[in-house]
N, C-alpha and C positions, 0 to 999 in steps of 0.2 A: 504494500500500500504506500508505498514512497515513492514522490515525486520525481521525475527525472529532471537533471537540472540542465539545461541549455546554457551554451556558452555563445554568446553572440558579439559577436566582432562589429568592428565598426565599421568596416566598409563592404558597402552594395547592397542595393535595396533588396534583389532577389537573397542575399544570406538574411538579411531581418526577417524578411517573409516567411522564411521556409524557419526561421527559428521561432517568430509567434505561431506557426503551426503546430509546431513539435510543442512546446507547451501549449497550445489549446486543446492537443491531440489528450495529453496527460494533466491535464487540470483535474481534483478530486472531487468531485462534488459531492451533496449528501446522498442523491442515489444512487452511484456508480460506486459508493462508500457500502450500501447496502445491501448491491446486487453483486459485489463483488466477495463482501464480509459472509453472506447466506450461501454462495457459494462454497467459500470454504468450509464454513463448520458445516455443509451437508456429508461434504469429504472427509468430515471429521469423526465421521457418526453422530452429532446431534440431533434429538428427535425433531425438533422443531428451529431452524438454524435461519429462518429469515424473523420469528417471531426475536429472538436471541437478539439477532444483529439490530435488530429495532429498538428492544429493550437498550443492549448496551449503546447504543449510540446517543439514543436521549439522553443516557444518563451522562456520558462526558460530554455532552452538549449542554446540560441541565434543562432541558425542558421536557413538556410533556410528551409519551410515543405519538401522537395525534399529530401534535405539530410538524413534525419531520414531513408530513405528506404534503403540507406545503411550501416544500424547503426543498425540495427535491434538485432545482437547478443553482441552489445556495452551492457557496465553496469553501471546503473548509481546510482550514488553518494546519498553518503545520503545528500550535498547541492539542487541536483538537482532534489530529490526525497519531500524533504519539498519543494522548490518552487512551484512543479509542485501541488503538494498535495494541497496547499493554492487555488491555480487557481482552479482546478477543484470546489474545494468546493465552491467557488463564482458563477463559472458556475453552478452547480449543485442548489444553491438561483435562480437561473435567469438570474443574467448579462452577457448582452451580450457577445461574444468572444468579439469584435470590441472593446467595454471600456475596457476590461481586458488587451488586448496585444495594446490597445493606436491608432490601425491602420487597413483602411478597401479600399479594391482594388475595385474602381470604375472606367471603361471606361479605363480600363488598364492604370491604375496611382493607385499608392499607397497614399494613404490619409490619414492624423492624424485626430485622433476622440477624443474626451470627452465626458462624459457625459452632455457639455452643446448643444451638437450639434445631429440634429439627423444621425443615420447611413446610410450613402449614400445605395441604394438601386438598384436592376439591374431594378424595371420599371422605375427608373428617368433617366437609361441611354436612354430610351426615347426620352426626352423634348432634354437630349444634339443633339440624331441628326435630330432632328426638326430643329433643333437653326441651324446646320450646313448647311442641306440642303436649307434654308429659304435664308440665307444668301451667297449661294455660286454665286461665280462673282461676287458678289462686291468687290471696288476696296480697301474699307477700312470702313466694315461694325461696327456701333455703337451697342454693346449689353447691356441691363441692366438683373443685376442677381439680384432678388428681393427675399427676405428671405433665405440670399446663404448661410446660417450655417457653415458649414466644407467647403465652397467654391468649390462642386463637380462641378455642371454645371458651373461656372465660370471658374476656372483653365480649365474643358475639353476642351472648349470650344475653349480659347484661347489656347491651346495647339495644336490642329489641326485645329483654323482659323489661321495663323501666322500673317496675317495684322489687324484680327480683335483686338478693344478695350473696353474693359468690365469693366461694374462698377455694385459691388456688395454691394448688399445692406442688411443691419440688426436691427430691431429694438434692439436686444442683443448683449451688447459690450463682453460679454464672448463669444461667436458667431462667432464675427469679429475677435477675436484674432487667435481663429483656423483656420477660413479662411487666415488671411494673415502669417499664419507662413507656410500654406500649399502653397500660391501662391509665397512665399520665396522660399521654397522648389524645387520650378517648374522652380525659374528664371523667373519668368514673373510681376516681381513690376512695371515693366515700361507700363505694357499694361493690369493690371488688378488695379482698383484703388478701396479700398474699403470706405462705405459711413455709417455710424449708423442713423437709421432712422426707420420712422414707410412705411412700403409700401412704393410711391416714391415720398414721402415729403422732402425727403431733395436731390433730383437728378438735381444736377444744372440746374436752369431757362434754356428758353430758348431751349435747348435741347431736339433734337427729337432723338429717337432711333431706328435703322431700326429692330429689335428684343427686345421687353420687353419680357423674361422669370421669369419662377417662379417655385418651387414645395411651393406651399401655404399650409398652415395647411388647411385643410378639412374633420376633425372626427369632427361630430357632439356628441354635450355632451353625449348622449346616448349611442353612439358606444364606446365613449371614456372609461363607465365606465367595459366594458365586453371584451377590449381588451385584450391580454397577457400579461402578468407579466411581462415578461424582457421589454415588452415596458411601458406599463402604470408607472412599480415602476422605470422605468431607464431613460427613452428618457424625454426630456424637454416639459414640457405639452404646453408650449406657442408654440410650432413648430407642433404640431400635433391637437389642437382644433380650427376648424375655426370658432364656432360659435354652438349657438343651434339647427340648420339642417348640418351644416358643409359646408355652402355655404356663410355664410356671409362677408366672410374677401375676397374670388372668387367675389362677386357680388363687392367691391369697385374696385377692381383691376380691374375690367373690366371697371368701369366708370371711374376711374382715368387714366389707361393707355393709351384712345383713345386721351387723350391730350397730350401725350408724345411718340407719335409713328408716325412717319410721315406718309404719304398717302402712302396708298400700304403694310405697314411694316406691321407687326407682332407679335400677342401675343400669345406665347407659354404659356402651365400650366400642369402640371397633378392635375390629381383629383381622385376622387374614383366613381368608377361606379354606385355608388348608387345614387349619385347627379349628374350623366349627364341629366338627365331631366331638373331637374331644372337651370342646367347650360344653357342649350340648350336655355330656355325662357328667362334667362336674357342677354344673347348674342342678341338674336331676338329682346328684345323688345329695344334696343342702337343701332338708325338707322348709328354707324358710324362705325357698324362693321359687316362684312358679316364671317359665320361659313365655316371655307376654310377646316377643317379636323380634323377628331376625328381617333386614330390611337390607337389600339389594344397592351396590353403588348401579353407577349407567353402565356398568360395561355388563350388568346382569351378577355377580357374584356378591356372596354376601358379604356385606364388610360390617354393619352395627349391631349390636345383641342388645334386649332390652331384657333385662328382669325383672319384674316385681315381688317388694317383699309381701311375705305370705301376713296376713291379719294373724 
């Protein structure tokens, strides 16, 4: 993506001519910036490498993706041509967009990312309207967010329950910090409270919740080693290994949270489809909770489990 540099002499019109060609030939613009960038990371194996090249270019441009479409015969800068240059090349190793531009739109909210938290995800917008629908008419319904990383389902949550109150929970204090600078973010400090913890060992006594939610780590060590690159070398392996089947850290949460869920209430999760069976049997065999709904992402596979605590 670098400019050729012409060297033009000072005598005869025909050498000027033929050297403002050669630089008009090689001038950069924003879309030959783009159609050139989608090229390469298709080369790269990117699933999506024009959507990519759009994202990162806004962002070492700092404007919005939208605008770039009218900027298309814009030219851009040799500052703007090494930022952009840097990013792809990191894209082009693996890392995410999301780590690279800091930020990933989940449930129509903009959310800060690091690389300590995993990247919100469209099947955990899911579990949010589980949470929603589970809890709608109540008059001031209690949610807990268990492994809330980036604080996706928590901030949603409470962003379209307005009376609801949410306490999000993380064994990772790098975790927590991305959550509460995002629930900052939102303006919602007074009704999202976050807690550092292992699952819901430090969730105030005494308290029952009428929605426990979770996206729990559930890759089993096996899956974990054949995953993608941008996740296995990028995404924090404590948010994405639940165990040796990938059901292990699901099976506590199921026995711990029927103590913390009032009668009637609620335990949202997503999982991986590969362990709905064995989810299915450790639900069944915890007489204090009946399987209320297992709900399909778009690609048709089940990704959410709902349980209800038994009266």
């Amino acid at each position: 993506m670098s400019t050729v540099k012409t060297a033009v002499s000072a005598g005869g019109d025909a050498t000027s001519a033929s050297a403002a060609s050669a630089a008009a030939a090689e001038t950069w613009t924003i879309g030959r910036l783009l159609t050139w960038t989608a090229d390469y990371l298709k080369k790269q194996g990117a699933d999506s490498p024009r959507l990519d090249a759009e994202v990162l270019l806004a962002f070492a441009r700092g404007c919005q993706r939208i605008e770039l479409y009218t900027a298309f015969g814009d030219t851009a800068d040799d500052k703007l041509r090494g930022q952009f240059r840097e990013l792809v090349r990191q894209r082009a190793l693996g890392k995410p967009v999301a780590y690279l531009v800091g930020r990933r739109e989940f449930y129509s909210i903009s959310f800060r990312v690091t690389p300590d938290v995993l990247i919100p995800r469209p099947e955990t917008e899911f579990v949010v309207i589980e949470v929603l629908d589970r809890i709608k008419g109540l008059a001031e319904p209690l949610v807990a967010d268990i492994g809330t990383g980036s604080g996706a389902i928590a901030v949603s949550v409470a962003r379209h329950a307005p009376k609801a109150r949410v306490t999000a929970v993380d064994v990772s204090p790098a975790a927590l910090e991305v959550a509460r600078q995002n629930i900052a973010e939102q303006g919602l400090g007074d009704r999202v409270e976050c807690l550092a913890g292992d699952l819901l060992d430090t969730l105030p006594a005494g308290m029952l919740f009428d929605v426990i939610a979770s996206n729990p780590p559930y890759v089993s060590e096996a899956e974990y080693a054949s995953l993608a690159r941008e996740v296995k070398d990028h995404a924090p392996r404590l948010a994405l290994v639940g165990g040796a089947s990938g059901s292990e850290l699901i099976a506590r949460l199921i026995a711990d949270a029927a103590s913390r869920v009032r009668p009637g209430g609620y335990l949202v999760f997503e999982i991986s489809p590969m362990i709905l069976e064995r989810v299915k049997e450790l639900a069944a065999a915890d007489s204090r909770w009946r399987l209320a709904a297992i709900v399909k992402d778009l690609a048709g596979f089940p990704r959410v489990v709902t349980l209800q605590r038994n009266a």
